[in-house]
C-alpha positions in Angstrom: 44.0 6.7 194.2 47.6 7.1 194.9 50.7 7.0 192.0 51.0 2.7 192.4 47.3 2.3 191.8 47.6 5.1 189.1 50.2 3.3 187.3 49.0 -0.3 187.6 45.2 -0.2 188.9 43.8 3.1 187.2 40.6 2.1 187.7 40.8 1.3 191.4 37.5 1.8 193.4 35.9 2.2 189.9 32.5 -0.1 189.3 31.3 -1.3 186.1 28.8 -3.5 184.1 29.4 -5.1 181.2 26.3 -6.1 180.2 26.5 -8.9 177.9 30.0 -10.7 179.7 29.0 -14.2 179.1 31.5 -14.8 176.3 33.1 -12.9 173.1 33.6 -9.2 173.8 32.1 -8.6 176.5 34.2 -11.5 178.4 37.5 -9.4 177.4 36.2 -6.3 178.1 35.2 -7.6 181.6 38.9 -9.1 182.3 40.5 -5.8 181.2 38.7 -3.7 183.1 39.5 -6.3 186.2 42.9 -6.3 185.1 43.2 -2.8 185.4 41.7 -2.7 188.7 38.1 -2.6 188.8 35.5 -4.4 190.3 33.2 -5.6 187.3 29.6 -6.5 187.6 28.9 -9.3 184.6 25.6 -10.7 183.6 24.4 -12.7 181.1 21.5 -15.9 180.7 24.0 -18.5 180.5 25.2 -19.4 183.8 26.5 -22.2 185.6 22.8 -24.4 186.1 21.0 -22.7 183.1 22.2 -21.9 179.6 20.3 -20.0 177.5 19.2 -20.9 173.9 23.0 -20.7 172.6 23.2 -24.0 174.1 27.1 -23.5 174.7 29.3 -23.8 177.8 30.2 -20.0 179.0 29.0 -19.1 181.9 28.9 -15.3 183.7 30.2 -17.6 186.3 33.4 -18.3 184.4 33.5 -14.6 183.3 33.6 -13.6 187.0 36.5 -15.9 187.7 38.7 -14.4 185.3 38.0 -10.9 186.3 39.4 -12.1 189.5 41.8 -13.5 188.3 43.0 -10.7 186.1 43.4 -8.6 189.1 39.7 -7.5 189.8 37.0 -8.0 191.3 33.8 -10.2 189.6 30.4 -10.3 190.3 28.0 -12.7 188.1 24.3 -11.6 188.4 22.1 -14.1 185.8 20.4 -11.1 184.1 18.1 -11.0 180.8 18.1 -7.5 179.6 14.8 -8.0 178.2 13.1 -8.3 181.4 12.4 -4.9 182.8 12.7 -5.7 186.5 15.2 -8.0 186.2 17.7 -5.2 184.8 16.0 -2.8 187.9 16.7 -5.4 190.2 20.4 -5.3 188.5 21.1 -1.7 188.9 19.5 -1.4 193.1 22.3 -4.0 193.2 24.9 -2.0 192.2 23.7 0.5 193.8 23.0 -1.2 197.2 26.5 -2.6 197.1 28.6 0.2 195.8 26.6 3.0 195.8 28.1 4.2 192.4 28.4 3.0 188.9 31.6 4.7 186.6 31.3 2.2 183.6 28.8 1.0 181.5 29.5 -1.6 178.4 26.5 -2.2 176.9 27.6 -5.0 174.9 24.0 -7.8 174.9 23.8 -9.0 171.4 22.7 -12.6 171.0 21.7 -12.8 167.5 24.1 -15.2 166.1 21.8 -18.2 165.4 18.9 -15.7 164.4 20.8 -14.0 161.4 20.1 -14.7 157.7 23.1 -13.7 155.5 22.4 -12.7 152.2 18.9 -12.7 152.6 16.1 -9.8 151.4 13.8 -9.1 154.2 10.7 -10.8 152.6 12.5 -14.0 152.8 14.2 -13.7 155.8 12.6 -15.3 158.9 10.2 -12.7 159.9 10.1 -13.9 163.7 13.9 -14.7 164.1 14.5 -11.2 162.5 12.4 -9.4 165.4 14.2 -11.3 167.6 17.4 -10.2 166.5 16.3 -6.7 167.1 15.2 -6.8 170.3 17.8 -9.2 171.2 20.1 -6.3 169.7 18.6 -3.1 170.2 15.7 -3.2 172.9 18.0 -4.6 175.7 20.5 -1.8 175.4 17.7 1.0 175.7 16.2 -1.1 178.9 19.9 -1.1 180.6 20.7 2.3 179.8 16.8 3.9 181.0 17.7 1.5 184.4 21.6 2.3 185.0 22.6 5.7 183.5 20.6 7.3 186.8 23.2 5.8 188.4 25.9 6.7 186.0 25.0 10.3 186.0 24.7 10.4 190.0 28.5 11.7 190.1 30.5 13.2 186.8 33.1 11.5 184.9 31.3 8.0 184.0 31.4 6.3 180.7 28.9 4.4 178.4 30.2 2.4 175.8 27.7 0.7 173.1 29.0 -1.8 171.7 28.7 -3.1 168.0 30.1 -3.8 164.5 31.5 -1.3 162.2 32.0 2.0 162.8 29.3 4.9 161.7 30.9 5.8 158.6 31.6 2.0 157.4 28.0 1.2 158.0 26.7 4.3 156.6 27.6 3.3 153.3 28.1 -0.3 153.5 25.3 -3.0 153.3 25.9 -5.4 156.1 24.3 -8.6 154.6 21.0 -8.8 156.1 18.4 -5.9 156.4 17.6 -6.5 160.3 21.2 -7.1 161.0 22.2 -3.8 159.2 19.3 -1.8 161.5 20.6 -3.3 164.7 24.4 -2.5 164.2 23.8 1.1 162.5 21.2 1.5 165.3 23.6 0.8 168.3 26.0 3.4 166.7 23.7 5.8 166.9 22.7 5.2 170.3 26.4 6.0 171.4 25.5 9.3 169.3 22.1 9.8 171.2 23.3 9.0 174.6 26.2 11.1 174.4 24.0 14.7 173.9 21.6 13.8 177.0 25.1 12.5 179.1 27.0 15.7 178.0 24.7 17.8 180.5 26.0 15.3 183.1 29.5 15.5 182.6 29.4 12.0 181.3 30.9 10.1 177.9 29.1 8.2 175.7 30.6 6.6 172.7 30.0 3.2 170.3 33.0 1.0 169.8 33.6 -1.6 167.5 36.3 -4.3 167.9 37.4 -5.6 164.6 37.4 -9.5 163.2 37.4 -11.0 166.4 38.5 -14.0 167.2 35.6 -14.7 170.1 34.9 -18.8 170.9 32.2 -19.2 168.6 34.2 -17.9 165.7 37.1 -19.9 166.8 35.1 -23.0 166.9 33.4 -22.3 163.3 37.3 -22.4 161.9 37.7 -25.5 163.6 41.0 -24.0 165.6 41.7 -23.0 168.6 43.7 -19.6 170.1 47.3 -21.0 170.1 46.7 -22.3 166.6 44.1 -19.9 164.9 46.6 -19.1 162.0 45.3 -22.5 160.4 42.2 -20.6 159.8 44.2 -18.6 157.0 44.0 -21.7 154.3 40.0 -21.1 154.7 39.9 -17.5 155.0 43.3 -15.3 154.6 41.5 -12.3 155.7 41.3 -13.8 159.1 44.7 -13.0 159.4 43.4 -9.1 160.6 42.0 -10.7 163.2 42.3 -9.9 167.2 41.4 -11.4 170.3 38.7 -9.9 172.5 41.1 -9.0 174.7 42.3 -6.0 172.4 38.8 -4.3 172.7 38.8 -5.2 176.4 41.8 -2.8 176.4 40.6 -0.3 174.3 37.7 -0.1 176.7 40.3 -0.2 179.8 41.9 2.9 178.2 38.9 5.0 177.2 37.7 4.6 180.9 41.0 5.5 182.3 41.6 8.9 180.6 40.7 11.7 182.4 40.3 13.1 179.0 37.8 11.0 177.8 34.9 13.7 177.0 37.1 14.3 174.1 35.5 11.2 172.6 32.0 12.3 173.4 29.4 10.8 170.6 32.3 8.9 168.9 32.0 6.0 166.7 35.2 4.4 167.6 37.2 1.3 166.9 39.8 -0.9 168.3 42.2 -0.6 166.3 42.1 2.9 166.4 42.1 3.6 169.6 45.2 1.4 169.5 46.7 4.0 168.1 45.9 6.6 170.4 46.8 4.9 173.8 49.5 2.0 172.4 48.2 -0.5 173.8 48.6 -4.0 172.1 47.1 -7.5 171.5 48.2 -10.4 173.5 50.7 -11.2 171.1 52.0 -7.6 171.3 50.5 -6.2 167.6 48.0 -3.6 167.0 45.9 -5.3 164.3 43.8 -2.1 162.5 40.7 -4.2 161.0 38.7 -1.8 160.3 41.3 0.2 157.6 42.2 -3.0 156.7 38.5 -4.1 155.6 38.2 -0.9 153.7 41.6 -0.7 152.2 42.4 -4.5 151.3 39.5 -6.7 151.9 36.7 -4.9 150.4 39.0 -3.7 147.8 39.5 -7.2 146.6 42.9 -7.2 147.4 45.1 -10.6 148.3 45.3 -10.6 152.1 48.3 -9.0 153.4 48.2 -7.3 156.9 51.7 -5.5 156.2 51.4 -2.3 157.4 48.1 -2.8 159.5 48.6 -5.2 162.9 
């Protein structure tokens, strides 16, 4: 890598997967990444002739275009992490094509239509509820057993789990459904678990959480759109915290260029904080810190004022 590729493609000749790129997320984690230089394997059951039980109009497809786009290089592979050989067929892929794997964002979630808020477990659907674990937790243990071999096969690579709320907000707060609290606390700790078996390796593990994020499907449940999402605020002032996907794209960017990343080895870590470690910034050039913000105003039962945190 030489000092122009340093400065504006770090991660030149890197490869990643981003396991779960279809939309939300994992679609701005893929672009950063690609707009930092890499070439970014996506995957995902919605593509361009088959959408999966979402029903919505993402595609991998579309997330492969904007890596491109963004500087990269994107490759769609339809993939449901559930299926043993289709994740193995995934990872000889990589390995076929690139002979190496640097970054893995396990990001596959897929429980928004399956969740019951506010809801004890013996009235909660049993059967969507199992499905939200799996959905959740099974498919990150099936990517990692298939692609950290790969990982691992030179030192310096990166696994970030993805979920929502960091270790010590979930550790003490309820998160409004009994299987959706298990799958986010238990994604946490697989950034914990990972990291002591990657350690030997010289690789990173860490869980990241990006804050209130302004992803399609929350977007569209507001009824606004990105250029206008402020009009959201009359409904739900809080949402005024809120950041694009894009932010945590960048926070993943960052983690995976810093030759000092082992620092951050078993980690729970957030957007907004790393924000303030590396500086980087939102589209609109603030650094919204959600989760302090939750803590500090919202769950405080504060009025909403962001003053101080984006």
């Amino acid at each position: 890598m030489d000092g122009d590729d340093a400065q504006g493609a770090p991660l030149a000749g890197r490869v990643a997967l981003v396991a779960g790129a279809t939309r939300g997320a994992g679609r701005g984690i893929a672009v950063e990444l690609g707009a930092a230089g890499a070439t970014v394997y996506v995957t995902g059951r919605s593509t361009a002739g088959r959408r999966s039980e979402y029903d919505r109009p993402e595609t991998i497809e579309e997330t492969a275009e904007l890596v491109d786009r963004a500087g990269g290089t994107g490759v769609a592979v339809p993939t449901d992490h559930l299926v043993h050989e289709e994740v193995r067929a995934l990872v000889e892929r990589i390995d076929r094509e690139q002979g190496r794997l640097d970054v893995l964002v396990n990001d596959v979630w897929g429980g928004e239509l399956l969740v019951e808020w506010d809801v004890p477990v013996w009235e909660h659907d049993l059967a969507k509820g199992l499905r939200l674990l799996h959905l959740a937790v099974d498919t990150h243990l099936v990517t990692a057993h298939f692609a950290l071999p790969l990982l691992i096969r030179r030192p310096g690579g990166l696994l970030v789990e993805m979920t929502d709320g960091t270790a010590d907000y979930n550790a003490v707060t309820y998160r409004l459904s009994p299987f959706y609290d298990l799958a986010k606390v238990a994604v946490n700790r697989m950034g914990w678990s990972h990291a002591q078996d990657l350690a030997k390796h010289g690789a990173t593990a860490v869980s990241l959480t990006p804050g209130w994020l302004r992803s399609e499907m929350m977007l569209e449940m507001f009824g606004v759109r990105e250029d206008n999402w402020r009009d959201a605020l009359d409904a739900e002032p809080h949402f005024a915290i809120s950041e694009t996907p894009r932010f945590v794209g960048r926070a993943v960017a960052a983690l995976a260029a810093d030759p000092d990343r082992p620092r951050w080895n078993g980690e729970s870590l957030s957007s907004g904080g790393l924000a303030q470690v590396y500086g980087f910034t939102d589209l609109d050039g603030s650094r919204p810190d959600a989760w302090r913000y939750i803590v500090e105003v919202q769950d405080a039962g504060k009025p909403a004022d962001v003053t101080g945190y984006r």
